[in-house]
C-alpha positions in Angstrom: 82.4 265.8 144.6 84.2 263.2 147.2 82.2 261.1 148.9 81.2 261.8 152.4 82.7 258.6 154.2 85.1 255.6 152.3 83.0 253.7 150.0 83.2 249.9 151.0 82.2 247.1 148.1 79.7 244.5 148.4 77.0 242.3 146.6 74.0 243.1 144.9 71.4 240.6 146.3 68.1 242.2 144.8 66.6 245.8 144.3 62.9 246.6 145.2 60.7 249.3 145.5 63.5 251.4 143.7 64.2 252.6 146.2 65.7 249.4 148.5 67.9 247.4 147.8 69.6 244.2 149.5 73.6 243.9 150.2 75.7 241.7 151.5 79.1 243.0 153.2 82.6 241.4 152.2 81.8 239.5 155.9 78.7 238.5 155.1 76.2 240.7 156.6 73.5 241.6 154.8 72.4 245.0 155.1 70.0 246.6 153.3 70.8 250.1 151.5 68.8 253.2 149.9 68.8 253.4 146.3 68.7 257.3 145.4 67.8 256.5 141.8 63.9 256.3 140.4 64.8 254.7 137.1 65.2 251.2 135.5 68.8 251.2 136.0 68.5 248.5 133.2 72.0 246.9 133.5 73.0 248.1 136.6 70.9 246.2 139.2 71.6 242.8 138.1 71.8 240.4 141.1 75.7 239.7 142.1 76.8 242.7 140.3 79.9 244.0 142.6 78.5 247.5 144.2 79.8 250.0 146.5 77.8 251.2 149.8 78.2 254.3 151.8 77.9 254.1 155.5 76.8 257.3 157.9 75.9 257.6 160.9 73.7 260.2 160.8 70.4 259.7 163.2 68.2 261.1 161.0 68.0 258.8 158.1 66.2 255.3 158.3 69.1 253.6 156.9 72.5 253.4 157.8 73.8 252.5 153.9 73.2 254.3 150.4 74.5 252.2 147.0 76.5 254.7 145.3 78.4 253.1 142.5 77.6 249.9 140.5 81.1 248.5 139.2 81.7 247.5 135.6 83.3 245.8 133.5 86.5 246.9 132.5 87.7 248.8 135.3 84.7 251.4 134.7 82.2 252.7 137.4 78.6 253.7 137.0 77.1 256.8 139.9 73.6 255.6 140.4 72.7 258.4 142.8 71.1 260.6 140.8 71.3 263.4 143.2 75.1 263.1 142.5 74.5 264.6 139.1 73.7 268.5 140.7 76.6 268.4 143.2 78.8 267.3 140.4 77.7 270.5 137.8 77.1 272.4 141.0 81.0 272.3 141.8 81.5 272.8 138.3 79.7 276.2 137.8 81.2 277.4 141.3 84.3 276.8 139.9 84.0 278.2 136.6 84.6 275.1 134.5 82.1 274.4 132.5 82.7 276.3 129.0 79.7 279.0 128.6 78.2 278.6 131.9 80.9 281.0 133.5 81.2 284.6 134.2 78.1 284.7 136.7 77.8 286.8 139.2 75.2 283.9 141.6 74.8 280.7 141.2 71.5 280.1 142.9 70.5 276.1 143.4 66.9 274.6 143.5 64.7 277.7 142.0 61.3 278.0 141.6 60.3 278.2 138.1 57.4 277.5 136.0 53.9 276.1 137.5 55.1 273.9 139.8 58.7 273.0 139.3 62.4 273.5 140.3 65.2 274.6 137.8 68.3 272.7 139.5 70.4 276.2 138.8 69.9 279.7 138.2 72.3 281.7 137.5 72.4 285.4 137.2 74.6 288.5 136.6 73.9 292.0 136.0 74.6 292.1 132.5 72.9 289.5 130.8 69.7 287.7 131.1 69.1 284.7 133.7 70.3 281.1 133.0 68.2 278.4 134.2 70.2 275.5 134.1 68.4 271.8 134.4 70.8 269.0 134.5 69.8 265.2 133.9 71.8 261.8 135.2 72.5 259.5 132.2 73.3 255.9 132.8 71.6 253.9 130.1 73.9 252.2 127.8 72.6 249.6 124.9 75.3 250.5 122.4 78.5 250.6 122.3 79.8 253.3 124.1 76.6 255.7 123.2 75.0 256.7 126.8 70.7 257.4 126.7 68.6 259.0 128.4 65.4 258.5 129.6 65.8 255.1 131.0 62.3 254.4 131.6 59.1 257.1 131.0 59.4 260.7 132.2 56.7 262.6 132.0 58.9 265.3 135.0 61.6 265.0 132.4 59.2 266.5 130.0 57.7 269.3 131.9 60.9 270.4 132.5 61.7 270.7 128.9 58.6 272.7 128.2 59.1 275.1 131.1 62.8 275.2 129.8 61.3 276.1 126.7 58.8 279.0 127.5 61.8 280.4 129.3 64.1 280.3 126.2 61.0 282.0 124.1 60.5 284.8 126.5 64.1 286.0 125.8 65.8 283.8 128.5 68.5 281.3 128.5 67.7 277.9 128.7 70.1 275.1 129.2 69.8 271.3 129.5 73.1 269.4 130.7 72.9 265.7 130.5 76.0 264.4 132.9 76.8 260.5 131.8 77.0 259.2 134.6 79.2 255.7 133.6 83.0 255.6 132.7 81.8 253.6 129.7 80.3 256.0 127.2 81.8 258.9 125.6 78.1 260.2 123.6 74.8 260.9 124.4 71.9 260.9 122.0 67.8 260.5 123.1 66.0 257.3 123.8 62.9 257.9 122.0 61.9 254.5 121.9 61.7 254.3 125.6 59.9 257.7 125.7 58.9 259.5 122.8 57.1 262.1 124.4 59.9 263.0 125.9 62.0 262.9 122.4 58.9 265.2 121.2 59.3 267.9 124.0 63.1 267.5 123.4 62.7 268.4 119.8 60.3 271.0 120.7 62.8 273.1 123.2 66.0 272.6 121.0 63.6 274.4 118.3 62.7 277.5 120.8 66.0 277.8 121.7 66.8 275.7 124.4 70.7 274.8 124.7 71.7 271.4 125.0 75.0 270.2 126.8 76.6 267.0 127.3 79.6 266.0 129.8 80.8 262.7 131.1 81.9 262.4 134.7 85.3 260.9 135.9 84.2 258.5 138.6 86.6 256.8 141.1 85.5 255.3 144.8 86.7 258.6 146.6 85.1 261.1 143.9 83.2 262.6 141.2 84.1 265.3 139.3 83.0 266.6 136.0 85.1 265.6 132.7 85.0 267.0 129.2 82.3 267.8 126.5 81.3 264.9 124.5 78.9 264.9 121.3 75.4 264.6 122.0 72.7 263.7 119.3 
């Protein structure tokens, strides 16, 4: 996934009502910016942490900026657009790189499912049962180099997992792809001290069958793409 227009760096000045946030510009300008991310971001939203802004010029949206990446230390970038996670695995499955997940004959995006939910990606072919695919950003980090998720209570996060889970007990294939989000973690595992109903509706779906994947991303300021497996609980 490459970003739409050059990135361009700047200054965290303050985040509010999750989704705002307050820049200043390598001139000085202050501008203020969307934040596409309804989570803590615990470590990530620090005031003065170096970010990167996009810029567009598209009528239609209130604001002419959207924070992308938050930089850290080390050389390593964090995506805290959420939204970035689908067109990452999205690319992916169109492409054929993501091991089990190829072979389809449609890769449908944004599919009813369940009560009143969307699966992020079926997919289909005519000779074996539907895939509903639900992929989750990851960019907690208290550990080492262990990446968590949730960052802060889900109860969507958990209805997904039990829809997830009725579809893997009616015969279906269920899969959950966490996408780490941060160049500093290479493993995933469950914060269920943060949410432990969602750790119970986790444990619940891995029992009726749901599959659970993990991949890190390889972030730079012109792109996204997805990188390799990495061990997950």
């Amino acid at each position: 996934m490459r970003f739409q227009t050059p990135l361009e760096p700047g200054v965290l000045i303050r985040r509010y009502k999750r989704f705002l946030a307050d820049v200043q510009l390598p001139g000085g300008q202050e501008v203020v910016a969307h934040c596409a991310n309804p989570g803590r971001m615990t470590g990530l939203a620090e005031p003065g942490m170096r970010i990167w802004v996009e810029q567009n010029n598209d009528p239609k949206k209130k604001l002419r900026f959207a924070w992308r990446l938050t930089e850290l230390p080390g050389g390593h970038f964090a995506c805290v657009d959420t939204a970035a996670a689908n067109r990452v695995v999205g690319e992916a499955l169109r492409a054929e790189q993501i091991p089990g997940l190829t072979g389809y004959d449609s890769i449908l995006p944004e599919q009813r499912y369940g009560e009143k939910s969307r699966v992020d990606f079926l997919l289909r072919s005519s000779n074996r049962p539907d895939a509903y695919v639900e992929v989750k950003s990851v960019t907690l980090r208290r550990h080492a180099d262990l990446a968590e998720f949730p960052d802060s209570r889900t109860e969507r996060g958990a209805r997904h997992l039990f829809e997830l889970a009725e579809k893997a007990r009616n015969g279906q294939r269920a899969v959950l792809l966490y996408l780490v989000q941060r160049g500093d973690c290479s493993r995933v595992t469950c914060a269920a001290d943060i949410d432990p109903d969602y750790a119970a509706a986790l444990a619940d779906a891995r029992k009726a069958g749901v599959e659970i994947m993990a991949h890190v991303s390889l972030i730079t300021q012109s792109q996204i793409i997805l990188g390799p497996a990495v061990p997950h609980f």
